[in-house]
Structure formats: C-alpha cells, structure tokens
N, C-alpha and C positions, 0 to 999 in steps of 0.2 A: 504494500500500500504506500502511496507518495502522497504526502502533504504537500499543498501550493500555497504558494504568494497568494495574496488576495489584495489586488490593484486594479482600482477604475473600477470597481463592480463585478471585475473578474478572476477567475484563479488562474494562476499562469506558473508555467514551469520557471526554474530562476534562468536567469539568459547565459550565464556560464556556464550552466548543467552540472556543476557542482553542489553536489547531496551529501548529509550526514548520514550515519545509522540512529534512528532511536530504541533506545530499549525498554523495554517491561521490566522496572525493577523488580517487580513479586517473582518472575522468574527468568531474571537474567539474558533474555533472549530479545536480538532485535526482530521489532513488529512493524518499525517503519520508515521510511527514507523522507528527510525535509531537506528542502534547499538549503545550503551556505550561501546566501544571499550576497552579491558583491555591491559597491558602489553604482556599477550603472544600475541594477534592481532598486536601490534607493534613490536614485535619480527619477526613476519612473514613476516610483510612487510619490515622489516630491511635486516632480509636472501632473500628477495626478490630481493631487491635495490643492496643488493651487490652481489650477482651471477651475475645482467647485468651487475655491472660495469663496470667492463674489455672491454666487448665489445661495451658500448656505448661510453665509452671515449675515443676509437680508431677510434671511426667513425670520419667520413672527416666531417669537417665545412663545405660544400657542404650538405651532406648529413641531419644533423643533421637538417639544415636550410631549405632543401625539408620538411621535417615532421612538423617541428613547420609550416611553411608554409600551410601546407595541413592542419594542426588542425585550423587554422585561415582561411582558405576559407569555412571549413564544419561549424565552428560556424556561420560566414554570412550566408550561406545557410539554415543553420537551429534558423537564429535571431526571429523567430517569437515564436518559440517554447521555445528557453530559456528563453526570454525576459518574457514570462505567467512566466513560472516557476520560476523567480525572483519575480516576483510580489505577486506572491502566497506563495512565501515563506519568503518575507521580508516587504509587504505592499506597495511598492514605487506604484504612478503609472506606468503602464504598459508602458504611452509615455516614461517615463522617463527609465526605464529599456531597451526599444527600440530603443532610439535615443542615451543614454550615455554608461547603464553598460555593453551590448553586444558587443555594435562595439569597446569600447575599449576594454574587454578582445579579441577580437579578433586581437585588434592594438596590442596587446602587443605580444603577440605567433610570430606577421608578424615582428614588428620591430627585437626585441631581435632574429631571424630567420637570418635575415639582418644583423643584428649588429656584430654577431658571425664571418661573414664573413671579415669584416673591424677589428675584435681585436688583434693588432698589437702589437707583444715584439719589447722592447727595445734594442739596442748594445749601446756599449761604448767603444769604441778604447783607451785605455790606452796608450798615447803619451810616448816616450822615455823608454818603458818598454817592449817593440816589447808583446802586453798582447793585447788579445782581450776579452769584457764580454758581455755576453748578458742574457736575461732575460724569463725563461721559465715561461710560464702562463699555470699551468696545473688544474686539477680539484680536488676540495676537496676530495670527494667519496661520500659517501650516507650524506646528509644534511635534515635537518626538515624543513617545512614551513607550519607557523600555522599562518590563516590567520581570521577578524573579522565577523560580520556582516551586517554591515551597505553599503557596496559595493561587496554583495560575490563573484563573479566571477569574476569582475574586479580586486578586488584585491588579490584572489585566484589565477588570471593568472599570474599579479603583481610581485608573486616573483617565479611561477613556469617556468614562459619561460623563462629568463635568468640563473636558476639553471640548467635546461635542455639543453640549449642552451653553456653553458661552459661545457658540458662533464660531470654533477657527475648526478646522481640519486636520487629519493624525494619519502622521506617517511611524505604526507601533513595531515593536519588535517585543514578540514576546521568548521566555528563555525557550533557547535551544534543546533542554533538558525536557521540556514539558511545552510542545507546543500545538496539543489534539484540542484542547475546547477553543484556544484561538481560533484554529482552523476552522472549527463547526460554527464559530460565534460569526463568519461572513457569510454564510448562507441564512443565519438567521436575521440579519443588518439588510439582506436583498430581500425578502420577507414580506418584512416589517418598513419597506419605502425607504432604506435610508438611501438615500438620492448617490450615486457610483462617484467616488472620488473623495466623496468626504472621508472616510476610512479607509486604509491602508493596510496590509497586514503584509509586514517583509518578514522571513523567518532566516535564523542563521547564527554563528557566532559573535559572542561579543565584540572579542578583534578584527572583524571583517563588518558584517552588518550593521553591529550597534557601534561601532567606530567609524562609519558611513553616516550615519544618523547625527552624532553628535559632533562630525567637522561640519556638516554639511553648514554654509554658510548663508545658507537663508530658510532655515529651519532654525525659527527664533528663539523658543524654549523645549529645555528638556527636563520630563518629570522621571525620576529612575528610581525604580527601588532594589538593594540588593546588598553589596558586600562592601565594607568600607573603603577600601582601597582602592577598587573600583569608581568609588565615587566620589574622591579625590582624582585619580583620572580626568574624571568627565569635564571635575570645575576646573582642573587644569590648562585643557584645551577648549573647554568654553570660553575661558575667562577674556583671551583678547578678541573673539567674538560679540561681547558682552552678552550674553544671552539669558535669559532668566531660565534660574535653575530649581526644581525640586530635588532634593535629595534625602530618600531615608533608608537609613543606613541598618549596619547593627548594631545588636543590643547585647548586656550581657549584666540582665535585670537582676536586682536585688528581691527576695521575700522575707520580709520582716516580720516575724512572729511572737505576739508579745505576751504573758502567760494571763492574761484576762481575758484575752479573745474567745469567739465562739469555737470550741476546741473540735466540735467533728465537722463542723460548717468548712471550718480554716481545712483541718484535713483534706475532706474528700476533692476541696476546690485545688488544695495544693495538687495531687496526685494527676491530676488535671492540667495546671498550669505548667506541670513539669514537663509532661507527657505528653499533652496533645500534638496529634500529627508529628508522633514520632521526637518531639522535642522541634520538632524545623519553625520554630514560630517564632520572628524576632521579638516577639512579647512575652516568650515563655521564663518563666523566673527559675533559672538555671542556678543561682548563687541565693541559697535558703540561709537565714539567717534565727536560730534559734534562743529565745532567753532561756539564761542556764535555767535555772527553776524547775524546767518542763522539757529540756532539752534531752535525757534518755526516755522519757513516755513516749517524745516524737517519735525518735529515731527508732525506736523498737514498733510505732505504732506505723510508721511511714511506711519502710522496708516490709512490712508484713501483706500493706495493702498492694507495695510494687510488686511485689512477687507474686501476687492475686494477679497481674495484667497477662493479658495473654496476648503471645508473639504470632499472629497467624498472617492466613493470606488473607486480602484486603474484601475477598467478596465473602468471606465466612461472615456472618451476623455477630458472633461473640467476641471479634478479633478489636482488640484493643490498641494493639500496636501494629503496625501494618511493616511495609518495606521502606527502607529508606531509600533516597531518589536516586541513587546512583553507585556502583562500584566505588569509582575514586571518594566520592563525599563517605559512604561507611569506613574505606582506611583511613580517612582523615581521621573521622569519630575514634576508630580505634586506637591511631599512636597517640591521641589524648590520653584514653586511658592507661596506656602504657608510660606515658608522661606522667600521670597522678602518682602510679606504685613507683616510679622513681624521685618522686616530692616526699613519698613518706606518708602519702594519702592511703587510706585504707577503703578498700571497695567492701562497701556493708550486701550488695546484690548487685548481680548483674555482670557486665564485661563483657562476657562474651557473645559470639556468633549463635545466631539458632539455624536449625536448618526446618524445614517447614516442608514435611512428606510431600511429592510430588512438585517441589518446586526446587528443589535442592540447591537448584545456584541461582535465588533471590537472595538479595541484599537485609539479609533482617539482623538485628542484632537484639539482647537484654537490655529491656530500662537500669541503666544503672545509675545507684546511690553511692557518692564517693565523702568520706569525712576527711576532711582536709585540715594538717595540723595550725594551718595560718593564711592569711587572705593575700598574702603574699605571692601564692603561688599559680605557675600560670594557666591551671586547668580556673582557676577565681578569676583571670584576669582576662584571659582570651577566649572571642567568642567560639563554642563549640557547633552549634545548631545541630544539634542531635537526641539522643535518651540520654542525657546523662547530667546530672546534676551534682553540687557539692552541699554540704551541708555543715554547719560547724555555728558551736555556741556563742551569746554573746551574754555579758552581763549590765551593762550600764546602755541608755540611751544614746548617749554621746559618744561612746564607743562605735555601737552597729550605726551610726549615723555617717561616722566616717570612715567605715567599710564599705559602704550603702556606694558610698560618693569616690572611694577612691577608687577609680576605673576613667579608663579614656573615654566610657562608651556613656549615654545618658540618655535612653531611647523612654525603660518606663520603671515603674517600680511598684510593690504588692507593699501594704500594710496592713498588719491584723491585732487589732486593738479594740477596744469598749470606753478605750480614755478618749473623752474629744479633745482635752488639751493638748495631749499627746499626738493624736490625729493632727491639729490643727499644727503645733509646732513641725513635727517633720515632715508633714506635704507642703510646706513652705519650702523645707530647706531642702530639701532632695532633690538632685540634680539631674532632673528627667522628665519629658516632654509629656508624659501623662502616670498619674500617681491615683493606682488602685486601693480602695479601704473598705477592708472587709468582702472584696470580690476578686473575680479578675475575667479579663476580657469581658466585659460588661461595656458595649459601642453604642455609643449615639454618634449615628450619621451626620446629627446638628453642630457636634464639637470638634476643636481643631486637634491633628495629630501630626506628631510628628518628634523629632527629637533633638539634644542639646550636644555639644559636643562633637566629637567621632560616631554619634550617631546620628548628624545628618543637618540639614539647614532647610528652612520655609516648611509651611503646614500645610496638609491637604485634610479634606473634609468640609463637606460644610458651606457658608458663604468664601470661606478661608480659600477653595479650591477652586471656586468660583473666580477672586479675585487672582490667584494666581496666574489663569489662565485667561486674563483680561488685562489691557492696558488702561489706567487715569485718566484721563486727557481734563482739564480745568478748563470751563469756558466762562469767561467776566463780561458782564455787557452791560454796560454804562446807557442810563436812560435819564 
C-alpha cells in the first residue's frame, strides 16, 4: 500500500519517487510505502496554498466554520476506521485511539469552526483627539504545520483547524513515523467542501521535507511540535526569515504529591499520567515526587498497580500498554534504563522487553518504576518519552519546589494537595506552561498551552491560536 501527497485537492505520487518503508510497530513489519517528499513537492504545495488564498480568506466566518464543521462530523462518522488506522500506525491501543485521539481531532476542527465565529477586533476611541482605532485580524497567507508522532491526528488537527479556520492556507507535514490518519484526513477535507489548495498534505522526513517547509521563504509561519533540538533548528533558520514561530517542545514534568491529598484519586490518576500511551505524552509526569510521610505506602502501592498493567497488542480490549512507535525510539527507552542501574537507580518493576504471542518482533517493552538516589541524575533530567518513570522522596516544600524547577525543560506540572495555600503558593512559582491540581490532563480547548523554557515558545489553543495564526494591523482615523 502507498500513501500520497495530498496537493490541490489531489493525491499525487512525490515527483522524485522516493518512498520510505512504514512499519507496524505491534509487529514489526512494514505495511506501507510514503513518499520522502523533496523540495520541488513542497514547492507545489506552496503554488498550491497560494492560488487558494485569495479566495479562502475572503470566505465568510460562517462559511469557513460550515467546513471545519463538516470535516469534524465525517471524522465521528468514520471514528472507527481512523481510530484502526492510529493504532496500526502508532501502536496505542485501539480503546485509546477511540475514546481520546479521534474524538479530539474531531473537537478540535468543531471548536476552532466555533471559535472563528466569536474572534472579535478591538476599537479604541482616542479621547480628546476626535481619532478612532481599531484593530484588523487578518490572515498570515500560506503557513507550515509540522506536527509529531506520539498523538498524530490529534495533534495534526491541533494546529491545522485554527490555521484554516483564521483564513490563511497549510502546507503540513505530518511525522514520517505515523503518517495513515493524515492520509485518510484529505479525502475527508474533499468530502466535507474544503475548496483544493487550501490544505496540503506533503509526507516525508524531517531533513528533506520539513526542512523544505521551514526554509521555504515565503511560507511565513511555522507551528511545530516535537523534540527540543529540533526546535531550536527551526528558530535557527527561521530566525533571519523573520517568521513567526510556534514551538512546543519537551517536557520532562514534575508530580508532586503531598500527604493530604486525595490518596486513591492521586493514585489511580498517577498510574495514568505515567503510562498513558505508553509514557509518549509530552505531558506525562515522568519525575514523581513523593513526601517522605507516605513515600513507602506509595511506592509499595504504585509498583503493585504497575504491574496490574498489561503489555499486549493494541487491538486486544484489556491491553493497557500497547507498542511503542518505533524500533530505534524502544532502544533509546532502553539505554535509559540501562543508564538508571549505572546512576545507582534501582528499578522497583519493569525494564525489560515483552514479547506478545504472535507478534514477536513488536516493539513492546514493561512500565517501568525507577527510585532514583538524587535529582541529579540524568534519567530526572533528560526527556525519556516512554514507560518509564523515576520516583524518589521529598520532605520540605521548598525543597520538591526546586527539584520541580530544576530542569531545562518547563512544559507542565501535577500537584496533589487539599492545602489551597499551598496550591496557590507553588502554581505560582513553578516553572511551566500549565500546572495540574489534583488532576491531570484535564483540557479546555478555551485555555492557552504551551511551554517555558526548552520546552518551547508562543501558545496554541484557544483565541491564543487564533491570534497566532493572524496578523494586527492598527487602523486610526481621525474624524
């Protein structure tokens, strides 16, 4: 099976004929050929994007938001079929591509559809100057959006339906690793009326493709989400472009757990936060932080329910942990581990490899729990994105506060507490772009995200995403 480009309306093979292999990580085997996308392929979707132009960002905010609308009732209508095709292409299980990454790409086409309608310029009456100013919010014009794989079409829709949804055109690249609900998401954008040219869909590697995308000199902003280094990259070679940038990066989140908290609530949400989707969530709170008090009830209570998860294939209904997205990505996962037992870190479960009857060469590995003798060390300090988490005691506030913060990265953070003073003193001082209490991953579409530090620059969500993907322009007129 060949995945195509999907430019002007159309799928088209890439014009160099250079293809990658994709694989099925649940068992190891490639299922499919995508283009390696070159520069003239992004060429064409650039003359693509900007022939609509003109006429998509004349379209009425009514209109616009009929389409996004329509591409978000045929995703629900067809959740069964994407939701396989995430799973097949990223490892998650199936429940979980079902219940989270479909219906929210779906939320996100309906909100940002919505949203459009509600995005309101400002006036300003200049008192005693008889002067009136107000404030046009028009649209960039052809913008990139290169998004990762760890949530592909959730957050492939992420930043495509409010660049769509303010009027400019996308030339995207989604990851090479996971590029099947893209694929399927242009036949349902033909559907659903959205008019040929205003979406783009180039497939291929970061170095070739998405390095085509983000020299390109008149593709004015790029929204990227992925690996930090990479996105130091992008602002690099944007930067004497001047281009407006989103970038969200990684994280490598703090869980602060304090012994007044609600003790099985905090639990079960923990085992959750750690694990979900395999650990691949730049939000997942990978570095737990326990007050001594209650710090052996956890860890005897934690490690009992990790070992409760089950490593299976992604379509079994029971399967808690699915495949991790790649070969190379599980031996990264693994020389971490093998880096903890040479820190002096003790692995309380997990470590190793599973094998999973009939799939034998899928990429699956154990949730593992690591206690780590000090925050020093670099399974605490570099992001893993995988099962595996560290754990280790704290006793004063001001202590875990600057364990919390001492990291390059500053994306989100978990607090689990009953004190509000307490609540209110360290979601002030914590240094990250959204601070959980008493929950986690708990989204409102209406709030901004994103993160501080090496985990990234500007916010999407929201009006936030909105404006990013719009230009100011101030008009004063003197009467």
């Amino acid at each position: 099976m060949n995945i195509l480009n999907f430019i002007n309306g159309k799928f088209v093979n890439p014009i160099n004929n250079e293809w990658l292999e994709n694989y099925n990580p649940s068992s190891g085997e490639v299922y499919s050929q995508i283009p390696n996308s070159s520069k003239e392929d992004v060429e064409e979707a650039y003359k693509s994007a900007k022939s609509a132009f003109m006429q998509w960002s004349q379209t009425t905010f009514e209109e616009r938001s009929r389409i996004l609308i329509n591409i978000s009732e045929l995703l629900e209508t067809n959740l069964q079929q994407f939701a396989e095709a995430e799973s097949l292409d990223n490892g998650k299980p199936i429940s979980l591509a079902k219940s989270v990454d479909i219906p929210r790409a779906a939320s996100n086409f309906r909100f940002f559809g919505n949203a459009i309608t509600q995005f309101a310029s400002e006036s300003h009456e200049s008192v005693g100057q008889n002067a009136i100013n107000y404030t046009l919010r028009q649209p960039i014009g052809v913008v990139g959006c290169i998004s990762p794989w760890n949530l592909p079409l959730y957050l492939f829709t992420w930043k495509i339906a409010p660049a769509l949804a303010a009027g400019n055109c996308v030339v995207a690249k989604p990851s090479e690793v996971t590029p099947m609900t893209a694929f399927l998401l242009g036949e349902i954008c033909i559907e659903a009326g959205l008019p040929k040219g205003v979406l783009n869909i180039v497939h291929g590697l970061g170095t070739t493709t998405g390095q085509a995308i983000i020299e390109h000199p008149d593709i004015k902003a790029i929204s990227f989400t992925g690996g930090t280094g990479t996105g130091a990259h992008i602002a690099k070679v944007a930067a004497p472009m001047f281009k407006k940038l989103s970038l969200e990066l990684g994280g490598k989140n703090p869980n602060i757990i304090f012994a007044d908290c609600d003790y099985e609530d905090m639990l079960n949400t923990t085992v959750r936060s750690s694990f979900a989707n395999q650990g691949q969530i730049c939000l997942c709170g990978s570095r737990i932080f326990v007050e001594a008090s209650i710090y052996e009830k956890f860890k005897a209570d934690f490690v009992d329910k990790v070992k409760a998860l089950k490593v299976g294939h992604p379509s079994e209904k029971d399967t808690n942990i699915g495949a991790l997205v790649s070969k190379p990505h599980l031996e990264k996962v693994k020389a971490y581990i093998t880096i903890a037992k040479e820190e002096n870190g003790t692995i309380l479960c997990g470590g190793n490899e599973v094998t999973v009857q009939g799939y034998e060469n899928g990429y699956y590995l154990e949730p593992t729990v690591i206690e780590v003798p000090n925050d020093e060390c670099r399974v605490n300090q570099e992001e893993i994105f995988g099962p595996v988490v560290t754990i280790m005691p704290f006793n004063t506030e001001d202590e875990v506060l600057q364990m919390a913060n001492k990291v390059k990265y500053g994306l989100s953070a978990t607090l689990w507490t009953n004190d509000l003073k307490r609540t209110m003193r360290l979601s002030n001082q914590l240094q990250a772009g959204i601070v959980w209490v008493n929950t986690w991953m708990m989204r409102d579409l209406r709030t901004p995200f994103g993160g501080v530090k090496a985990s990234g620059v500007g916010r999407e969500g929201g009006f936030e995403a909105l404006r990013f993907f719009t230009e100011a322009k101030n008009v004063c007129i003197k009467y």
